[in-house]
N, C-alpha and C positions, 0 to 999 in steps of 0.2 A: 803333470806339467800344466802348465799355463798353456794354452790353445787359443785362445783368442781371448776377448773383453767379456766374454759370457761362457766360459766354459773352460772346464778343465779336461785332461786326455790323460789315457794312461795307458799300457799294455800287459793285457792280460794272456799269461801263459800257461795258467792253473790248469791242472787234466781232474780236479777235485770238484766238491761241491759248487765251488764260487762260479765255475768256467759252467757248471748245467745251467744252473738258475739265473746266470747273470744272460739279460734279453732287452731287445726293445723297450721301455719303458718302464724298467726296475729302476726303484728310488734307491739312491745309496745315499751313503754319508760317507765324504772324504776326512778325515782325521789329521790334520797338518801341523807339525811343531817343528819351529826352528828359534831357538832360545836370542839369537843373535839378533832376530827382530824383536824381541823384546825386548832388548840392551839398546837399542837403536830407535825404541818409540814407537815402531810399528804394532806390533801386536801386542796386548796384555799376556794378562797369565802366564808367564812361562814360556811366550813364543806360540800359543796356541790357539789353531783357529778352526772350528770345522764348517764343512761345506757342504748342504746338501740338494742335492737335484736329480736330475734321471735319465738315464745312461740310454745312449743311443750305439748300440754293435756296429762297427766297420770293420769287414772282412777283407773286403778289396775297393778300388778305386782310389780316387784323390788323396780322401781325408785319412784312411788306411794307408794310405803310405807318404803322406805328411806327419801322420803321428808314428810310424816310425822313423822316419827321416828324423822327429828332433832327440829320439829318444839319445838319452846318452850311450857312450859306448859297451860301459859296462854291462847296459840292460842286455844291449842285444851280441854281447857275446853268450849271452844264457841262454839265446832264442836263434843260433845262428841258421835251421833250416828255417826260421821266418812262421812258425808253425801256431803262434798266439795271433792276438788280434787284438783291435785298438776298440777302446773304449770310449767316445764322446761325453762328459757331461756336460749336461745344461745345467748349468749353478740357477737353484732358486731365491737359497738365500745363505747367510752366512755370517755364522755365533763366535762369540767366544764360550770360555769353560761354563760361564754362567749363564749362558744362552740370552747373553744383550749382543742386537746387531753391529754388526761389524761391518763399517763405510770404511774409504779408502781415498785418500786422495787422486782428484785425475792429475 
């Protein structure tokens, strides 16, 4: 999800690899397609856009339960004792398929 102007959020409920490794200042890449913003001029390729920057853990407080607060409902009937945790990214920067920047109108 979109979490502010500079960062994306997500919740992570993995008991696998993703949930060891993923810590304080792991670089990830978010992977985003949605075709319809292609059809609409927003994104190229196909609707696709990736994202990458470095994941800040919230386990508890505000932003842990703002990022589930927006989660949708379907997420968290998968998670209903609450037992994942929210993910912050700091977006650094942000490609299409062929890796030219991608700006956005404010």
């Amino acid at each position: 999800m979109v979490f502010d102007d500079t960062h994306l959020a997500l919740w992570e409920r993995g008991k696998g690899s993703t949930d060891q490794n993923l810590k304080d200042g792991t670089k990830l890449t978010v992977f985003f397609r949605k075709p319809a913003l292609r059809e609409a001029g927003l994104l190229p390729k196909g609707g696709i856009a990736r994202f990458y920057g470095t994941a800040k853990i919230e386990k508890s407080g505000p932003v842990y339960e703002e990022i589930w607060n927006r989660l949708i409902q379907q997420e968290k009937d998968r998670d209903p004792q609450k037992k994942g945790f929210g993910v912050l990214i700091e977006v650094e920067r942000a490609e299409d398929l062929d890796g030219a920047p991608l700006s956005f109108p404010s």
